[in-house]
C-alpha positions in Angstrom: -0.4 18.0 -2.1 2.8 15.9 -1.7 4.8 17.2 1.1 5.2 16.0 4.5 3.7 12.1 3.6 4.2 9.4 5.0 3.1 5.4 4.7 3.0 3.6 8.2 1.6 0.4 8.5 -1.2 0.1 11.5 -0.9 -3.7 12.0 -3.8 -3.3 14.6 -6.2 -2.0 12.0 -4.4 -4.4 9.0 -3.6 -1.7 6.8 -1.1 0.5 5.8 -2.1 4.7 6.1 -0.9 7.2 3.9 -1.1 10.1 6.1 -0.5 13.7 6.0 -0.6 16.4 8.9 -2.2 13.5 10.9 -5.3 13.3 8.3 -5.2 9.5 6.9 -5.5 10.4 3.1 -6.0 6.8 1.7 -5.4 2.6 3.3 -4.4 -0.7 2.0 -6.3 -3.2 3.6 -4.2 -6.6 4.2 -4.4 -9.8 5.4 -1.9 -11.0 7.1 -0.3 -15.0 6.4 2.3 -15.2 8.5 5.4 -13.0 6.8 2.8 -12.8 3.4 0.4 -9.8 3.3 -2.5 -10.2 1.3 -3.5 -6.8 -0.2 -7.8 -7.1 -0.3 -8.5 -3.2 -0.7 -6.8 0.4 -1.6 -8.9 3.4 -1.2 -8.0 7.1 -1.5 -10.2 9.7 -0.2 -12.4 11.2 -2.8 -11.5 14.6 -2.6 -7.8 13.6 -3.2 -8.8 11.0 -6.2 -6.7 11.6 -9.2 -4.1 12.9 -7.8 -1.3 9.7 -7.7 -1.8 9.2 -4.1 -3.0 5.4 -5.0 0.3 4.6 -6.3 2.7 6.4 -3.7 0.7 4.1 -0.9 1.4 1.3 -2.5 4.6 2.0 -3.4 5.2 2.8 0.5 3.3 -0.2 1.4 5.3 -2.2 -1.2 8.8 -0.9 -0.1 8.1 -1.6 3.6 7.1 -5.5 2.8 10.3 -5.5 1.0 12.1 -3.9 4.0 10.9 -6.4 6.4 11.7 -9.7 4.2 8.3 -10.3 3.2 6.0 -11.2 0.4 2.4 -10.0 -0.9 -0.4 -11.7 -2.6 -2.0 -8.7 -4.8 -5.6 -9.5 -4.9 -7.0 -6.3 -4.9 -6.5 -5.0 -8.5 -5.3 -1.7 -7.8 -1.8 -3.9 -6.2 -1.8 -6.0 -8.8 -2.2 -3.4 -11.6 0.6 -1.6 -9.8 2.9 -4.1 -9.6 2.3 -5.3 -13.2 3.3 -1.6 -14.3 6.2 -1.8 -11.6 8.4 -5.3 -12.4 10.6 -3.7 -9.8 8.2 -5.1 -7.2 7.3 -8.7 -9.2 9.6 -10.7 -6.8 7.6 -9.7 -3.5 4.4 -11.9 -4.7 4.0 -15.2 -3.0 
């Protein structure tokens, strides 16, 4: 289950979408703070738990902050653990 994905950010909804086939398999809610996002939530669909999608959304999410000059405050702990296992990604927090 890993082809065909992609993580787009829908700014209306504050969140960024890992989707697949146009089924939205997991988000990362975010608050935005000017050019700081503030990650508050990640969820996965249960029937695709355990599978790694968790990581490759934030990862996405992650990458595209990083593309568009910004910074993140990880308070939802599924970021933050990420990012702690990830010091590629430590210079993005506020």
């Amino acid at each position: 289950m890993t082809g065909n994905m992609q993580v787009r950010n829908d700014a209306a909804s504050s969140r960024y979408e890992l989707v697949q086939g146009g089924e939205v398999l997991g988000y990362a809610e975010y608050e935005a703070q000017g050019d700081t996002l503030d990650f508050t939530h990640t969820q996965v669909s249960e029937e695709h738990q355990g599978e790694g999608l968790g990581e490759r959304l934030v990862q996405g999410a992650l990458d595209d902050v990083r593309a568009q000059g910004g910074k993140v405050v990880a308070s939802c702990p599924f970021v933050e653990s990420f990012i702690r296992k990830h010091a590629e990604y430590a210079d993005l927090l506020a």
